[in-house]
N, C-alpha and C positions, 0 to 999 in steps of 0.2 A: 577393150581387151581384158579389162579387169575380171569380169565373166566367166573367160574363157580359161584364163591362168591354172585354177583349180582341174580343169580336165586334160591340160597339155602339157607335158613338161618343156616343152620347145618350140617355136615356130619356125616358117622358112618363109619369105617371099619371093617371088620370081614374075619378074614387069619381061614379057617375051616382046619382041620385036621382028622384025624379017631377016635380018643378017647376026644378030645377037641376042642376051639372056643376060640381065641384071637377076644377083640373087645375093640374100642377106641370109643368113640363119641364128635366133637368138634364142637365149633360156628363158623359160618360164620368170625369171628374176632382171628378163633384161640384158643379159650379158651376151654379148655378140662373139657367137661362135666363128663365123665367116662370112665374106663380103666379097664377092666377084665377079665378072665379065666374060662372059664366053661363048664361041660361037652355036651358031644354032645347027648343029650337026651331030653326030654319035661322040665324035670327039668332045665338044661342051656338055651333054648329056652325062656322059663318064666320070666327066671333071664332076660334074653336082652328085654323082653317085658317089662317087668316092667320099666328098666332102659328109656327106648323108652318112656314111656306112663309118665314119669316124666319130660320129655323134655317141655319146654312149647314153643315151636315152631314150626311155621306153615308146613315149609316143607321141607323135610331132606332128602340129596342122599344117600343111601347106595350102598356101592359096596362089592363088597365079592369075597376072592382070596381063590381056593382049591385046594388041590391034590387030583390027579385021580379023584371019584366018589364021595368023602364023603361029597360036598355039597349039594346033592340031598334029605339026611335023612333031613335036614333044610327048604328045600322048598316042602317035604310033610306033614309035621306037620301043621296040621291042629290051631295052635295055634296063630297065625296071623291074 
């Protein structure tokens, strides 16, 4: 990660699953913004916006790890 620090002020991870969404978000320094659980619908989707949209920085990589197919319900919601 050290690499990438200089280009990112924040990361996010998000491990999807079929009934839920593990997600962390941390500074460029390591400091853990947020840590949560939530389901895999518009309501969990909302929650990680919100959390995102409290962030007060410029530019954040998100990556996202999932089994089989169930990341695809995430990147069609139109909630983004």
């Amino acid at each position: 990660m050290s690499g990438l620090k200089g280009s990112f002020d924040g990361f996010v991870g998000i491990d999807v699953s079929k009934d839920k969404f593990d997600t962390c978000g941390i500074t460029g320094d390591e400091a853990k913004l947020f840590q949560f659980s939530a389901t895999m619908d518009r309501k969990g989707f909302e929650k990680l916006k919100g959390h995102l949209a409290a962030v007060s920085i410029s530019s954040v990589l998100i990556g996202m790890e999932s089994t089989a197919s169930y990341h695809v319900q995430s990147l069609l919601l139109p909630c983004f």
